[in-house]
N, C-alpha and C positions, 0 to 999 in steps of 0.2 A: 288765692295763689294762682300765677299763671302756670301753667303749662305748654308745651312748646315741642312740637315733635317733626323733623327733616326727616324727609324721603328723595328719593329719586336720583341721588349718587349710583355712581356706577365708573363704567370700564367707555372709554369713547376715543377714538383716532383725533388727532391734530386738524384744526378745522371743521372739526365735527362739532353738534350740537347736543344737549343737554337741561331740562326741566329739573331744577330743586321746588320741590313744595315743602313747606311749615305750617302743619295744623296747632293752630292754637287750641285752647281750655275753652274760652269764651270771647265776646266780641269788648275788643281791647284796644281796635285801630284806630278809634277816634279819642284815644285816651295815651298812647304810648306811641313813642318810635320804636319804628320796625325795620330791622337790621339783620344783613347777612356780613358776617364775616370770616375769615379763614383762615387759617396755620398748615402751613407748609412747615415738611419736617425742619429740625433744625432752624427755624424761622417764626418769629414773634405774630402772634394772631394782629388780623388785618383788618380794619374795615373793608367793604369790596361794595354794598351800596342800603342807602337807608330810607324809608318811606316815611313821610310824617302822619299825624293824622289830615292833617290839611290838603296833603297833595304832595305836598315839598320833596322834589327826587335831589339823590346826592350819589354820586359815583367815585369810587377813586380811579385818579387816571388811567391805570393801566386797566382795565376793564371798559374806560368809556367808548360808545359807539360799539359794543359787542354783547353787555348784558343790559337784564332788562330786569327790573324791581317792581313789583305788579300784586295787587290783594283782590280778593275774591272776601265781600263782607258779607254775604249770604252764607257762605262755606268757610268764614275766620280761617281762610289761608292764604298765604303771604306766597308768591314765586319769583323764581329768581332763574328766568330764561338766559342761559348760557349760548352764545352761539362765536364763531370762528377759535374753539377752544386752543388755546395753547399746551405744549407742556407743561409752561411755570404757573398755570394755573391749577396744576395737581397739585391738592391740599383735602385736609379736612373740613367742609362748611359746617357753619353754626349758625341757627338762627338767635334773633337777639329782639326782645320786648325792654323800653327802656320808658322809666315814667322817671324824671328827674334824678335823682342819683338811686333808684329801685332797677336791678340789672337781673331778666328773666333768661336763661339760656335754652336751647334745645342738647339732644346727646350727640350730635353732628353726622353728617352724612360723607362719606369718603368720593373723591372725586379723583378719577385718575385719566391723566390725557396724554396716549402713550401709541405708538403705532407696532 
């Protein structure tokens, strides 16, 4: 079983920056994609961007050129560096371990970008 645990939500101004981290259970990155996603209230969860075990970076548009999808395989965690935060980027994150159609979630980190 994986396990999968976000930190580092918080309270942050517009243009401000922001570190989510995802502690995994065990070393799982050269075996699964690793994925942040999000839900905004009232709004269907997002992909926001995904790391393969290969390397392979994937972004959704509105996010590209401001976040950054990054693992640390000594420490089995996954980061997800936010920077020029908008508002509509307040939502709930999730982290996400995918091994073929096998879907691991985290309990999600709250992310509010507000002045």
């Amino acid at each position: 079983q994986v396990q999968l645990v976000e930190s580092g939500g918080g309270l942050v101004q517009p243009g401000g920056s922001l570190r989510l981290s995802c502690a995994a259970s065990g070393n799982i990155f050269s075996r699964y994609v690793m994925g942040w996603y999000r839900q905004a209230p009232g709004k269907q969860r997002e992909l926001v961007a995904t790391l393969t075990g290969a390397g392979t970076l994937n972004y959704a548009d509105s996010v590209k050129g401001r976040f950054t999808i990054s693992r640390d395989n000594a420490n089995n965690t996954v980061y997800l560096q936010m920077n020029s935060l908008k508002p509509e980027d307040t939502a709930v994150y999730y982290c996400n371990a995918k091994l073929y159609q096998l879907y691991y979630w985290g309990q999600g980190t709250q992310v509010t970008v507000s002045s």
